[in-house]
N, C-alpha and C positions, 0 to 999 in steps of 0.2 A: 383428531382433536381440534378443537376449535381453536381458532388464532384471537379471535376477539369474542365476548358475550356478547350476546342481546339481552335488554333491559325488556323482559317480558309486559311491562306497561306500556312501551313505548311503540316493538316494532310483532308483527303476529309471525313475519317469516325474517330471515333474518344470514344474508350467505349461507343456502341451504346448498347442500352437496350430496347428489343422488340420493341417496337413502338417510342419509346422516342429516338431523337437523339444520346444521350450521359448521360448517370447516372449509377444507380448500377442495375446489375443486379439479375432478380428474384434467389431463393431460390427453392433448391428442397428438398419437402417437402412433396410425395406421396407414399413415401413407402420406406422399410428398405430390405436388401439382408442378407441372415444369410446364414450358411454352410446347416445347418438341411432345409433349404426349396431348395435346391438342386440335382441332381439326382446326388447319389453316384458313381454309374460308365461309364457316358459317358454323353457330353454334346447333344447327338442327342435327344433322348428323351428330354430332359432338352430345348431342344430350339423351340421342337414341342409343350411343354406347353406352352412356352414363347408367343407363335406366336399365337396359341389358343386364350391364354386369352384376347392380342393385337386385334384378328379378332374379337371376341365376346365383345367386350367393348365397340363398338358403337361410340369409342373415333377418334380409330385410319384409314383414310381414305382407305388408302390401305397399310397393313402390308409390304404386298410383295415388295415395294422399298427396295432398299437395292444399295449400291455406291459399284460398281466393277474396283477396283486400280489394273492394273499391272504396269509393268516394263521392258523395255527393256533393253537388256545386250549388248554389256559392259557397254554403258552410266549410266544406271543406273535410268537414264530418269524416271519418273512416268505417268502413265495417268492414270484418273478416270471419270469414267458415273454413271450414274442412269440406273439402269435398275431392269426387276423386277425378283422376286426369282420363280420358276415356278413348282419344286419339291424338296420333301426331301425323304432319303430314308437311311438306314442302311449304306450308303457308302458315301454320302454328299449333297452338294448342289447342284444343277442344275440352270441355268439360259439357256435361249436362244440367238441366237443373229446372225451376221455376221460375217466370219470368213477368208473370202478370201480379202475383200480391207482394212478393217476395223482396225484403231490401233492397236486396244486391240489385234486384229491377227497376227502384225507385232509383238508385246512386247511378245507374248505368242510362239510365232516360235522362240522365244532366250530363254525363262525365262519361264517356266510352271507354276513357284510361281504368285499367285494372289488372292488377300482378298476382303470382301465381310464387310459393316458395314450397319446397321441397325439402327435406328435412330425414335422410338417414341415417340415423343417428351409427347404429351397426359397422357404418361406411368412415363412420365423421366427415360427410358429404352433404354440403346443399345445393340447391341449385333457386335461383332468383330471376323469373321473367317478368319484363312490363313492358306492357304494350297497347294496342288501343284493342277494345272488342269489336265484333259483328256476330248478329246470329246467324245460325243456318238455316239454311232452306227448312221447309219443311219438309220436303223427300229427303235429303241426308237424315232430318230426326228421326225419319221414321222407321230408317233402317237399322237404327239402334234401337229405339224405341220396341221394334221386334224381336228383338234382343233378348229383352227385361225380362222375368217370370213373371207369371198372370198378378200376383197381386201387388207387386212393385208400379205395375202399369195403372190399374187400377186405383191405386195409393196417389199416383201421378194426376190422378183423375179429380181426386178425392180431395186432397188438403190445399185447402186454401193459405199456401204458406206465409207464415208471420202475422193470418187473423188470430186476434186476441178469442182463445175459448170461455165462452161463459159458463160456470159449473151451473148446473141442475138442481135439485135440491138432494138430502141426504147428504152422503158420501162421496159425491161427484165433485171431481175440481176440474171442471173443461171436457175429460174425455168424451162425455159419451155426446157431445156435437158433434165430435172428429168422427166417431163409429157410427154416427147415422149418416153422414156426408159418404163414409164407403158403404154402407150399407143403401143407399140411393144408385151408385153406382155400381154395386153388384148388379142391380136389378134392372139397370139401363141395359147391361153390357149381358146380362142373361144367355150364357148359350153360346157366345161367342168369344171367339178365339183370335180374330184378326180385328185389333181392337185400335185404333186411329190414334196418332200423339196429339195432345190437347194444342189449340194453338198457342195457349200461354205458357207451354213448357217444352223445352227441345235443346239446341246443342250453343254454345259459345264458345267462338274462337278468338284466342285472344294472340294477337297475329304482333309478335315480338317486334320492339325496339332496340332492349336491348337485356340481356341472358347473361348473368355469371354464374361463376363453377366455383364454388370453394372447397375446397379440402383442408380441414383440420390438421393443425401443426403446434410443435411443444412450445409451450409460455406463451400463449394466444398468436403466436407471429404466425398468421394461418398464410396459406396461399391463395389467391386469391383471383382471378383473371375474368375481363369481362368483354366481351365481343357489343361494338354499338354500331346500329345499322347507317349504312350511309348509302346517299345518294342511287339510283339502281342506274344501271348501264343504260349506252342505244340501246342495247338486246335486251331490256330486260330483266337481266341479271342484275341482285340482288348480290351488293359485296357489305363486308363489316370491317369493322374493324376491332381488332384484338387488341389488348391491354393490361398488361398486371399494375394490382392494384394495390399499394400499402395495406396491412390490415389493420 
């Protein structure tokens, strides 16, 4: 039961709570974050358990979402997608994607800073990285790139992402430029199987600053804790430092 109305003039949504219009929202109430159930010196480990237990729990549909926010400079402008997390590795995250029409490639040709949030809900778990990007080579892309099914790669090939489609006449609202753009590219790639990654598309790593874990806890007091990267050793060595964080 709702605690307060909404003035249906005034607001369209209105303390909505899961399925219910407007009431109080659920409680999180599956699990506690402590410092001792954390990896003492670096969140990489730490987030490859995370993401484990998320895959193996049967809960979570596909861990690998994750909302990729950049920013263009000077404005300051934000954008953000869905997309998914594709590897992890000693040095950060990875994701795939477009890099030549594509927003996120306009904001990242000003601004290399770009964060990555993670969201399961199953778990009342998220996880928050930011840090600066680079792309990959092109041999690392391509060994993902090999990866893909034939018409993913093709697809890859194909859309010029975040060009405005001009519909046709009739019934057409944009599509069928996009179908003749893969239909161009059928006909390039005719026959063939070992199909090359575009240079405008391939892998981003966004190589952590600084990583928190949050876990959901009752009357919002979540737990909260965030590893921030400092200074690297003589050797090397990459140390952080860990921190709970009021919620």
């Amino acid at each position: 039961m709702a605690l307060h109305s909404a003035n249906a003039d005034d607001k369209l949504i209105f303390a909505p709570a899961g399925k219910e219009a407007h009431g109080q929202a659920e409680q999180f109430v599956k699990g506690v974050l402590t410092r001792s159930a954390l990896n003492p010196t670096s969140p990489i480990p730490q987030f490859h358990t995370w993401f484990a237990t998320a895959q193996q729990s049967g809960l979570v549909a596909h861990p690998e979402t994750c909302c990729l926010s950049t920013a263009s400079l000077p404005s300051g402008r934000v954008s953000s997608r869905m997309v998914y997390l594709k590897e992890l590795d000693a040095e950060g995250f990875v994701i795939y994607s477009n890099f030549g029409t594509s927003k996120k490639a306009q904001d990242l040709a000003t601004n290399p800073w770009a964060s990555l949030t993670f969201w399961w809900e199953e778990l009342e778990r998220q996880v928050r990285v930011e840090g600066k990007s680079t792309r990959l080579s092109r041999q690392e892309s391509q060994k993902y790139f090999d990866t893909r099914v034939r018409g993913s790669r093709i697809g890859a090939w194909s859309s010029r992402q975040s060009e405005v489609l001009k519909p046709a006449e009739g019934d057409d609202d944009g599509r069928k430029v996009l179908d003749g753009w893969v239909e161009e590219t059928e006909n390039r790639f005719e026959g063939e199987e070992n199909i090359p990654v575009p240079d405008f598309w391939g892998g981003l790593r966004i190589i952590p600053e600084s990583v928190e874990f949050w876990q959901g806890r009752k009357n919002r007091l979540h737990d909260r804790f965030v590893y921030d990267k400092e200074t690297s050793t003589g050797a090397g060595v990459q140390e952080w430092r860990l921190e709970r964080l009021s919620p």
